[in-house]
C-alpha positions as a Markdown table, in Angstrom:
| # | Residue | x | y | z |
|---|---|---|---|---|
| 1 | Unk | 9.4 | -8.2 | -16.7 |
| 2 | Unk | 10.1 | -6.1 | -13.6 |
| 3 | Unk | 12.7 | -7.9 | -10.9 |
| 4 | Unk | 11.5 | -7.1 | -7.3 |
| 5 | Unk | 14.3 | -8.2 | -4.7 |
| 6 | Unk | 11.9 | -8.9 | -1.6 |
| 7 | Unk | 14.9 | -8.0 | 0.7 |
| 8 | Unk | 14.9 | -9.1 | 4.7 |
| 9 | Unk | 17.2 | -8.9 | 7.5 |
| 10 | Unk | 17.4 | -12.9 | 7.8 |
| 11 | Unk | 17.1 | -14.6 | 11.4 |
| 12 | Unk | 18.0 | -17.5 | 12.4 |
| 13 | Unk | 14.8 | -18.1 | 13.5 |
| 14 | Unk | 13.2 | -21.2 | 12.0 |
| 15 | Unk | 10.0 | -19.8 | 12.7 |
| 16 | Unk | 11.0 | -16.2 | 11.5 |
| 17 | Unk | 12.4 | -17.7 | 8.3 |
| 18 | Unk | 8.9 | -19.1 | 7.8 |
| 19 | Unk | 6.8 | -16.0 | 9.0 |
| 20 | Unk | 9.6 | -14.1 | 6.0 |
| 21 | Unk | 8.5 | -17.2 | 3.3 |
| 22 | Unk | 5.2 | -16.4 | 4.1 |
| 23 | Unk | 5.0 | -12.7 | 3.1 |
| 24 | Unk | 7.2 | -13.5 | 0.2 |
| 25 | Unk | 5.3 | -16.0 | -1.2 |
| 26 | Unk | 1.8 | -13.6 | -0.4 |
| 27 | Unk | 3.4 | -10.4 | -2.2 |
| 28 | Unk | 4.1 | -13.4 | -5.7 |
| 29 | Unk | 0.8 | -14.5 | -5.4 |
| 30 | Unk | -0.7 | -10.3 | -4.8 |
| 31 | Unk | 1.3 | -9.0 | -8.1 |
| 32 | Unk | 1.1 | -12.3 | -10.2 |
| 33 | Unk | -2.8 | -11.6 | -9.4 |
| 34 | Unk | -3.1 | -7.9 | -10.4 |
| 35 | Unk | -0.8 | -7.9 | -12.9 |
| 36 | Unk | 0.0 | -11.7 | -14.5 |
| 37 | Unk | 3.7 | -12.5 | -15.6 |
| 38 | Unk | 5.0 | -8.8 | -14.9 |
| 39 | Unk | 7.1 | -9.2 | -11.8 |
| 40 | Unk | 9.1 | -12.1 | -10.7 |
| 41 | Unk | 10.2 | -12.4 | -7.5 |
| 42 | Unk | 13.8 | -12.8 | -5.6 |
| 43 | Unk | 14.6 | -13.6 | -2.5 |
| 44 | Unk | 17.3 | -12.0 | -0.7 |
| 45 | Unk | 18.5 | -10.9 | 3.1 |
| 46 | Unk | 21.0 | -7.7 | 4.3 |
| 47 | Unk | 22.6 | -10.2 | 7.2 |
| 48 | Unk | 22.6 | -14.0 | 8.7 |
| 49 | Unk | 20.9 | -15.8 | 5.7 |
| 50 | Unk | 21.9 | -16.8 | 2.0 |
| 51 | Unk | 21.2 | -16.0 | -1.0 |
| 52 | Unk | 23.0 | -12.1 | 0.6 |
| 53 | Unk | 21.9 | -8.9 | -1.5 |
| 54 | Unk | 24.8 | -8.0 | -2.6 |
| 55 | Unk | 25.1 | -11.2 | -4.4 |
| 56 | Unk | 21.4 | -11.1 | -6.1 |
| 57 | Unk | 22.3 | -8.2 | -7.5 |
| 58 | Unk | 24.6 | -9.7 | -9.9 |
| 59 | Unk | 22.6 | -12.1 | -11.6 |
| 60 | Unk | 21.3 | -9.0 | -13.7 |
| 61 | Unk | 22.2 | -7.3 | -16.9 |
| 62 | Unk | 22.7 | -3.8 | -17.6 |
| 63 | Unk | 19.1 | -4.1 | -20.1 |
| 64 | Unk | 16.7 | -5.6 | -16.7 |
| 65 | Unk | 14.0 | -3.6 | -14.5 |
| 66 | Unk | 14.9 | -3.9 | -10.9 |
| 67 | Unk | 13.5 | -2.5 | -7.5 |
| 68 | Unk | 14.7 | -3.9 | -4.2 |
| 69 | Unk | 11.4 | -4.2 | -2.1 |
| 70 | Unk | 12.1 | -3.9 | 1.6 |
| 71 | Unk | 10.4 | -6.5 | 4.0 |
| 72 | Unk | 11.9 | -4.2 | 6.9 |
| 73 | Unk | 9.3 | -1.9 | 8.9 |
| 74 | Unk | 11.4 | 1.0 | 8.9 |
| 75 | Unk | 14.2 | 2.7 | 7.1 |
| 76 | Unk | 17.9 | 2.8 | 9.2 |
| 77 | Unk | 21.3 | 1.7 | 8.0 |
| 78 | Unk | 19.9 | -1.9 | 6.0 |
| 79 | Unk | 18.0 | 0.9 | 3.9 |
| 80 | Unk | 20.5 | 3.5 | 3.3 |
| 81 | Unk | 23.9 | 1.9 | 3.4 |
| 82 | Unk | 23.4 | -2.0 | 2.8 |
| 83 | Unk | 20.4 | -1.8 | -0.2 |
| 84 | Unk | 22.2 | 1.4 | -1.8 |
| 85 | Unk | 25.1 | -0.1 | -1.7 |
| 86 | Unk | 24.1 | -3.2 | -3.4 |
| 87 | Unk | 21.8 | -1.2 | -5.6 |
| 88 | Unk | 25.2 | 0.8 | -6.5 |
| 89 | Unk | 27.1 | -2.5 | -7.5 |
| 90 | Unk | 24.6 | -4.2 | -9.8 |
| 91 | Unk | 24.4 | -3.8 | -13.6 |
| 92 | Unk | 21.2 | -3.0 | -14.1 |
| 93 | Unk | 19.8 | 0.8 | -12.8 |
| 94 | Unk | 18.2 | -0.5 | -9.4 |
| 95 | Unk | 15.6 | 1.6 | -7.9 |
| 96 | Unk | 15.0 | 0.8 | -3.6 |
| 97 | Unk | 11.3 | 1.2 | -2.5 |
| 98 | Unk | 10.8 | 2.9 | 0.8 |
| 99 | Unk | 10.6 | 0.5 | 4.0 |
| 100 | Unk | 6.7 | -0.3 | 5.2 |
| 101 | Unk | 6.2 | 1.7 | 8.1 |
| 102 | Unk | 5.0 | 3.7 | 9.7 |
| 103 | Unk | 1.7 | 2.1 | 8.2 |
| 104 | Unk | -2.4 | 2.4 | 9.3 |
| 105 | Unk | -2.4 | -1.5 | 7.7 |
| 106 | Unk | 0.3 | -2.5 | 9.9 |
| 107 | Unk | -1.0 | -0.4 | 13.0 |
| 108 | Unk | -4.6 | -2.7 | 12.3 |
| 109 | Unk | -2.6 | -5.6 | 12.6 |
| 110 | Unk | -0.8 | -4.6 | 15.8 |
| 111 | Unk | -4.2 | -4.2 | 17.6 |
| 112 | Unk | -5.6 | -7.6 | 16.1 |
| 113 | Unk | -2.2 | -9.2 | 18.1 |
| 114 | Unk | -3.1 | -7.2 | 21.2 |
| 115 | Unk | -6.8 | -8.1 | 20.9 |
| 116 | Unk | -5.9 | -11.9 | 21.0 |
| 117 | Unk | -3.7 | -11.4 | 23.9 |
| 118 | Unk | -6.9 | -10.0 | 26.0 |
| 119 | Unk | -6.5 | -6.2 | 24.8 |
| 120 | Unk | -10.3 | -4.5 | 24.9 |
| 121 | Unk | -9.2 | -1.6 | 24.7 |
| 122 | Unk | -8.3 | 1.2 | 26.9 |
| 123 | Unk | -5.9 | -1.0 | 29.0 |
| 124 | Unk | -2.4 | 0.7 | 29.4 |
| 125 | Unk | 0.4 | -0.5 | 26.7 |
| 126 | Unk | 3.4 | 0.3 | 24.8 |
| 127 | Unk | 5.2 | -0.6 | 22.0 |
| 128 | Unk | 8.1 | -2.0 | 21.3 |
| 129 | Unk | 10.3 | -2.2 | 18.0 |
| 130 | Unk | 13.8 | -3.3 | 17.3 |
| 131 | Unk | 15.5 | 0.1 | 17.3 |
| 132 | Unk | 18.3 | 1.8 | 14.7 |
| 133 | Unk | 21.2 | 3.6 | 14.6 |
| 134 | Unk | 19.6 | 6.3 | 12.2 |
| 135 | Unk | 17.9 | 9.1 | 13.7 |
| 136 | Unk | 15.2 | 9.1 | 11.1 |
| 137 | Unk | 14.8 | 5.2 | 11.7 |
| 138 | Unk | 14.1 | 6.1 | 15.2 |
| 139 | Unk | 11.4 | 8.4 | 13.9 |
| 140 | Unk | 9.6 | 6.7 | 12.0 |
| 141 | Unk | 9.4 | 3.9 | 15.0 |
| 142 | Unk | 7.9 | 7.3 | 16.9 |
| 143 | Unk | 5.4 | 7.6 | 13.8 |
| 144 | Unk | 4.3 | 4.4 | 13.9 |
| 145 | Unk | 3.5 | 4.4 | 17.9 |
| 146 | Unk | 1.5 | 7.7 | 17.0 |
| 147 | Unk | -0.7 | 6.0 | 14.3 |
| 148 | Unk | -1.3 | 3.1 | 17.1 |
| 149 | Unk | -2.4 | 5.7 | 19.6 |
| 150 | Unk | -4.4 | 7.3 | 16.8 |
| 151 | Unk | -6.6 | 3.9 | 16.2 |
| 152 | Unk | -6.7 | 2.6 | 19.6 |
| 153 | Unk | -7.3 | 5.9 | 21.4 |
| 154 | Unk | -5.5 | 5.3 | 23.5 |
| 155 | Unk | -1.9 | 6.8 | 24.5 |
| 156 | Unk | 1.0 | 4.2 | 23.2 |
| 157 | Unk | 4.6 | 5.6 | 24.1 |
| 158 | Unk | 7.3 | 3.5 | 22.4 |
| 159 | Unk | 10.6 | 1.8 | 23.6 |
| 160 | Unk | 13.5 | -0.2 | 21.8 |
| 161 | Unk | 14.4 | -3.9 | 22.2 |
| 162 | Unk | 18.0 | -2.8 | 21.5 |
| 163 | Unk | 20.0 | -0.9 | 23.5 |
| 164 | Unk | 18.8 | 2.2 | 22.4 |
| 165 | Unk | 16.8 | 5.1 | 24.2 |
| 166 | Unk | 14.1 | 4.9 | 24.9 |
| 167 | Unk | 14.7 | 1.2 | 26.1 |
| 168 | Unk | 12.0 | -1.4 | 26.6 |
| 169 | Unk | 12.5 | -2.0 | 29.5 |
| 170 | Unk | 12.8 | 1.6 | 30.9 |
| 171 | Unk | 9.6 | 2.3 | 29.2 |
| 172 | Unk | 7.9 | -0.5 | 31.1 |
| 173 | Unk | 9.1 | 0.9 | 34.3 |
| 174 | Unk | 7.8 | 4.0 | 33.7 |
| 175 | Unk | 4.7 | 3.4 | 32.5 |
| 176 | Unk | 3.5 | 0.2 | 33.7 |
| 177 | Unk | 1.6 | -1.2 | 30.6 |
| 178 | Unk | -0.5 | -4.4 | 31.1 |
| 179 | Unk | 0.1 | -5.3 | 27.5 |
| 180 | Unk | 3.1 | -4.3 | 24.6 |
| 181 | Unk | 2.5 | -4.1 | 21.1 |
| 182 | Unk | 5.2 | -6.0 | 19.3 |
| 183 | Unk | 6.4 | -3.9 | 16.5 |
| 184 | Unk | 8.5 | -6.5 | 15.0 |
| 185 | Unk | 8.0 | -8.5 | 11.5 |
| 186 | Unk | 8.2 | -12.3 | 13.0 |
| 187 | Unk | 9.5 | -14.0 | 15.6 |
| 188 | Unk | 13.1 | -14.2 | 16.4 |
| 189 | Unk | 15.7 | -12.9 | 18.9 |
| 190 | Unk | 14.2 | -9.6 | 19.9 |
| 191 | Unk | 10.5 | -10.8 | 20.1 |
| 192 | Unk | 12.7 | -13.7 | 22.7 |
| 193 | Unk | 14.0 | -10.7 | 24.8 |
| 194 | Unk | 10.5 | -9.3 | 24.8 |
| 195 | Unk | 9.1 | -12.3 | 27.1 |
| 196 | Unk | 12.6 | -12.1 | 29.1 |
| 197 | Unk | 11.3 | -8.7 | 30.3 |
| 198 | Unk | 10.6 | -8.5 | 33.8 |
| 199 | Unk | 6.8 | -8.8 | 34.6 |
| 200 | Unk | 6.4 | -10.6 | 31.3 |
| 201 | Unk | 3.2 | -12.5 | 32.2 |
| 202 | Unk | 2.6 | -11.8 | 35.1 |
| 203 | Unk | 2.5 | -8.1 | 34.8 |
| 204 | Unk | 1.5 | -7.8 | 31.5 |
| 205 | Unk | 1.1 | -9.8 | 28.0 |
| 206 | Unk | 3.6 | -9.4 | 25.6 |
| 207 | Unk | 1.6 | -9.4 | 21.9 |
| 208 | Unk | 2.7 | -11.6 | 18.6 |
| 209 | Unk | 5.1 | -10.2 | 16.3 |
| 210 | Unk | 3.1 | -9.1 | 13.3 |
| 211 | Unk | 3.4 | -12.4 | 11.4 |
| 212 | Unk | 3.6 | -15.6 | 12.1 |
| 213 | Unk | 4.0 | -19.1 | 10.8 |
| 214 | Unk | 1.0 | -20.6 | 9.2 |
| 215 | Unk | -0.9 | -16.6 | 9.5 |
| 216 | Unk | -1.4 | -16.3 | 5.9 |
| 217 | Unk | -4.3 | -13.3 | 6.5 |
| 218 | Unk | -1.5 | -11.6 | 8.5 |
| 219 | Unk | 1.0 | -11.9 | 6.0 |
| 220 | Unk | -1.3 | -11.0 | 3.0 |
| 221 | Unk | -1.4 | -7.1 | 5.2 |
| 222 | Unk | 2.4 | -7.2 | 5.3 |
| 223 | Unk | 2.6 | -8.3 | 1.7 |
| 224 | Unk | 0.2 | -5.5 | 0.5 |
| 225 | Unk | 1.9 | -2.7 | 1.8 |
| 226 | Unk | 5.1 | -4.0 | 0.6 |
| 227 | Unk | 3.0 | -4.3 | -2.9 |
| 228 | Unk | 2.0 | -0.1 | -1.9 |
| 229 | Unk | 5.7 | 0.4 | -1.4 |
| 230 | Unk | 6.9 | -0.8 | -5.0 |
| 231 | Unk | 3.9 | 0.7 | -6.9 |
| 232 | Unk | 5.1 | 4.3 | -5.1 |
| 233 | Unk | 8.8 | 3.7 | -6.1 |
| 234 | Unk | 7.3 | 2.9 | -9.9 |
| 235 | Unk | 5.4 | 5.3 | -9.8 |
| 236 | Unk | 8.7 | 8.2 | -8.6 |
């Protein structure tokens, strides 16, 4: 038996804690399907919401298999500091499977949310992701916008709901997009400040985070890369 911690940030979101349930409960069904009674899985968040990492960790012995899966879309401190850290404090040997994006499955998803906004394709956009503190969090946010340009042919700069350069909202200004790609997991504060923007609907239409309540199709994508993500750190 192999203990995957399916690891969040936590919201207090009711609809984000559902859109979070949702991929959980998608990755079970994914791994219980491929590979029956070899993984269980645990729930567990870095901030805001119980049961905390740091205190899943412990329900382990020194003689169990465990990998902490993150349902984050790209590495920054929750991935290096807050997961090692926890990783570092539990019994058993923990391995920490890299965060989903930048992803071509995910970037497929961001243009299905864009398409039901109105997007055909062409029309001027960005995208806009939470932000991090890291340097190489901030990169892979600048991947991910590259492998949306890539599939939509069409030119995607990137900005960051938190105040972080290159801001949202500066990016907006600049560019004048009739539609932004939300690069966020489900819905929640920042996907909030994204219809708070200036010209939000009027301007331009502000996409769907990637998942959503009751979106099971969308969360089965986010749950299979997360299933890619653990096979990889197996697999290392």
């Amino acid at each position: 038996m192999i203990h995957v911690i399916a690891t969040s940030h936590g919201t207090d979101n009711v609809q984000g804690r559902e859109s979070i349930d949702l991929i959980r409960g998608q990755l079970a069904e994914a791994l219980e399907s491929e590979f029956p009674g070899r993984y269980q899985i645990h729930e567990a968040y870095v901030d805001v919401q119980a049961p905390a990492l740091d205190d899943v960790v412990t329900e382990f012995s020194s003689n169990d298999e465990v990998i902490i899966v993150p349902l984050l879309l790209s590495t920054g401190f929750h991935t290096q500091v807050d997961m090692q850290k926890a990783a570092d404090a539990c019994p058993a040997t923990v391995r920490i499977a890299a965060a989903l994006g930048p992803s071509a499955a995910l970037a497929k998803l961001q243009r299905t949310r864009l398409e039901e906004v109105g997007y055909l394709g062409g029309e001027p956009l960005v995208m806009a992701a939470a932000g991090s503190s890291r340097p190489d969090g901030r990169e892979a946010v600048a991947l991910q916008s590259e492998v949306l340009s890539t599939l939509l042919s069409n030119f995607t700069p990137h900005g960051f709901v938190a105040k972080i350069d290159p801001k949202i909202g500066d990016v907006v200004a600049e560019h004048a997009p009739e539609f932004i790609s939300s690069y966020l997991m489900a819905p929640g504060f920042f996907q909030n400040l994204l219809h708070k923007l200036d010209g939000a609907s009027e301007d331009f239409s502000v996409a769907e985070p990637l998942v959503v309540p009751g979106d099971t199709d969308a969360a089965a994508i986010v749950a299979g890369v997360a299933a890619q993500r653990l096979q990889e750190a197996l697999a290392s």
